[in-house]
C-alpha positions in Angstrom: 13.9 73.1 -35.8 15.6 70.6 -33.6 18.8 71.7 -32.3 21.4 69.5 -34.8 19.6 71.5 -37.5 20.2 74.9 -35.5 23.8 74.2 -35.0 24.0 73.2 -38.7 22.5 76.4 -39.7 25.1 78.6 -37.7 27.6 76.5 -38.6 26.8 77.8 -42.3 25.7 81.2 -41.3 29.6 81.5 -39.6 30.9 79.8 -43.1 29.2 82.4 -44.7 30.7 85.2 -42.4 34.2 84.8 -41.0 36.6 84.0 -43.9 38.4 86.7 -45.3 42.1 87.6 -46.7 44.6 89.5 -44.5 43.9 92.7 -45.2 40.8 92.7 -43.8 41.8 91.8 -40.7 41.8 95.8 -39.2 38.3 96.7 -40.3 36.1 96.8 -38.0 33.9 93.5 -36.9 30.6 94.1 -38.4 32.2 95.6 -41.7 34.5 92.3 -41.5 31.4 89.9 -41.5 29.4 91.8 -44.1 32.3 91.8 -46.4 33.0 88.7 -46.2 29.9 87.0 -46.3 29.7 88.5 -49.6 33.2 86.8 -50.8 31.9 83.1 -49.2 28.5 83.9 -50.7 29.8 84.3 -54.5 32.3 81.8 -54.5 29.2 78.7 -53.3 27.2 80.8 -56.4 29.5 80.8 -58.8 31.9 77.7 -58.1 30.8 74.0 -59.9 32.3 72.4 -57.1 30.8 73.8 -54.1 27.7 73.4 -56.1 27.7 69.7 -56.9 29.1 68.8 -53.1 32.9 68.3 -54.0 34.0 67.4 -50.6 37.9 68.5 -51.5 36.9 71.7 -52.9 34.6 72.4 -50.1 37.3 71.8 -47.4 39.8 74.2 -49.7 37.1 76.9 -49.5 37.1 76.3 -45.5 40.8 76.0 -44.5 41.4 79.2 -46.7 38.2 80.9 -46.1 37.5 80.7 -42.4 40.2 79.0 -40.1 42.5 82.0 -39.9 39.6 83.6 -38.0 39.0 80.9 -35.5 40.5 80.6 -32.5 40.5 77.3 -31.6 42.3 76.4 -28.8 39.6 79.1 -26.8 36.6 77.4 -28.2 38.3 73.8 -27.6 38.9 75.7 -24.0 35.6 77.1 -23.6 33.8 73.4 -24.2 35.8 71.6 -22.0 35.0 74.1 -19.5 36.8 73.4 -16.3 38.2 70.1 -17.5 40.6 71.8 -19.6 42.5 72.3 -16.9 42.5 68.9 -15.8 44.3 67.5 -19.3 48.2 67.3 -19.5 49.5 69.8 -22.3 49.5 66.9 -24.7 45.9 66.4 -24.1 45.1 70.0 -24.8 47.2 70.2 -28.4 45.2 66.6 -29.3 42.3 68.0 -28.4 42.5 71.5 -30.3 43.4 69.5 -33.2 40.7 67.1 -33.0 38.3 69.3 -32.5 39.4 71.9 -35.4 39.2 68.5 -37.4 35.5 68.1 -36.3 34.5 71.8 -36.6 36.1 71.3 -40.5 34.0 68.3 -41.4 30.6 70.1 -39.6 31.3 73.4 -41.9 32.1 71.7 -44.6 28.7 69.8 -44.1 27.1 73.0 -44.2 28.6 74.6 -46.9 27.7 71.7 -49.0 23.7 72.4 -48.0 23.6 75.9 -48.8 21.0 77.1 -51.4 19.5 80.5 -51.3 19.8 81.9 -48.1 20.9 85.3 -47.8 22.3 87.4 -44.2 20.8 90.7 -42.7 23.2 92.4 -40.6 21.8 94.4 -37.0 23.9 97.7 -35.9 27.1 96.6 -34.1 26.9 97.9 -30.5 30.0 98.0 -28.9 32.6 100.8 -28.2 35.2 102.0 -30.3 37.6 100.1 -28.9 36.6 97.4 -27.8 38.0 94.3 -27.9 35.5 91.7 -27.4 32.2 92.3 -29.4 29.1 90.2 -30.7 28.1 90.7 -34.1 24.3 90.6 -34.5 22.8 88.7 -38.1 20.0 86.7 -39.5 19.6 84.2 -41.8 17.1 84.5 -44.0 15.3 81.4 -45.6 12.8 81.6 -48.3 9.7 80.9 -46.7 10.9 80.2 -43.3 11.3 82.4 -40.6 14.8 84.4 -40.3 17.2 82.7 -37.5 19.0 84.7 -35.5 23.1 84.2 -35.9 25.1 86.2 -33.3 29.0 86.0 -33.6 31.2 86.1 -30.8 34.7 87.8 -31.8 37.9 89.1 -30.1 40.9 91.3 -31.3 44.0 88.5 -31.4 46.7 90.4 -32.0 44.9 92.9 -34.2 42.8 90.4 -35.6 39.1 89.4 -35.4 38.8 85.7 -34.1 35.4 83.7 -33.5 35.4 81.6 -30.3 31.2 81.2 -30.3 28.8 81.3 -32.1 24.8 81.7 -30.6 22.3 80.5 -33.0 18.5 80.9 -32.1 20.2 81.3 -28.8 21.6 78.1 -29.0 25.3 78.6 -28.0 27.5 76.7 -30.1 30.5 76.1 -27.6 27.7 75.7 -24.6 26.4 72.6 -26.7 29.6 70.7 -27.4 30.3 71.4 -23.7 27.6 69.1 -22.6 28.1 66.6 -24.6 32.6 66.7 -23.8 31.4 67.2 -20.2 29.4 63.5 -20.3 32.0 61.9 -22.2 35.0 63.0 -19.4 32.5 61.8 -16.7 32.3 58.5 -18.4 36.0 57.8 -19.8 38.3 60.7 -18.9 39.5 63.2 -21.0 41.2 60.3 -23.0 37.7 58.9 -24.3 37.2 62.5 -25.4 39.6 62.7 -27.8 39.3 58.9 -28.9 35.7 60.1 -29.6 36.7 62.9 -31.7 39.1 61.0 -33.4 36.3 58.6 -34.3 34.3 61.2 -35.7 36.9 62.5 -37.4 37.8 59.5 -39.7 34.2 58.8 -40.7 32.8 57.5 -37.3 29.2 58.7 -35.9 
């Protein structure tokens, strides 16, 4: 599996497993990603749309579904890595929006590509009370081997947020960080976001 086909799977395994309404916001983070899973898994079965790759209806199901539990200005943090420090405050809103815009399109990608996979879910280990857990799953592929999915969540303000997710290993914020970290070297933080940007309106 090269790695744009890992990231793509954990990018559907975390469309699969971190939307969910309100009121599921004070269970507990295992119980949050099993249920759910469940909810994301029957609406791609059961809606037309999703099915035949409506692109709007795919991007409803993911601004509704999963960007309350993101927290994306620590992820946009966490790949920048010490150069988000180094951008003003209007770099740092740009880039947070930019790069929500580009995780939208990748999940949206993904949800579009999903057939018959189905989740196992490992014990959480992890205190009571903590507030920064990872939430052990794999995806399971007919006739391919599982791939390991571990989810990387903190308590916001009573709330389970994602800020990583580790597929095969393969750290999701680690990767983009490498390639953001190249891009500053070579342009400055403002080719980053023109980069994004690019991406973002249909640009490779």
């Amino acid at each position: 599996m090269t790695l744009l086909s890992t990231l793509r799977q954990g990018a559907l395994a975390l469309c699969l497993a971190l939307g969910a309404a309100v009121a599921m916001a004070q269970e507990a983070p295992d119980a949050l990603v099993k249920n759910v899973s469940t909810e994301v898994l029957g609406i791609i079965k059961a809606d037309p749309k999703v099915q035949a790759g409506d692109q709007a209806r795919i991007r409803e199901v993911v601004e509704t579904k999963l960007l309350p539990y993101f927290d994306f200005e620590r992820i946009t943090a966490l790949a920048m890595g010490r150069n988000w420090r180094k951008a003003t405050p209007e770099q740092q809103k740009e880039l947070v929006e930019q790069f929500r815009a580009l995780l939208v399109r990748t999940y949206s990608g993904a949800l579009a590509q999903y057939r018959n996979q189905t989740m196992e879910y490992k014990p959480l280990r992890a205190d009571p009370g903590a507030t920064d857990v990872t939430v052990r799953t794999e995806v399971v592929r007919p006739g391919q081997a599982p791939v390991p999915i571990d989810y990387s969540l903190a308590k916001v303000n009573n709330s389970w947020k994602a800020y990583d997710v580790i597929v095969g290993g393969v750290s999701l914020v680690t990767n983009y960080r490498d390639e953001f970290n190249e891009q500053i070297r070579a342009g400055g933080v403002d080719a980053l976001i023109k980069s994004l940007a690019a991406k973002n309106q249909g640009g490779k």
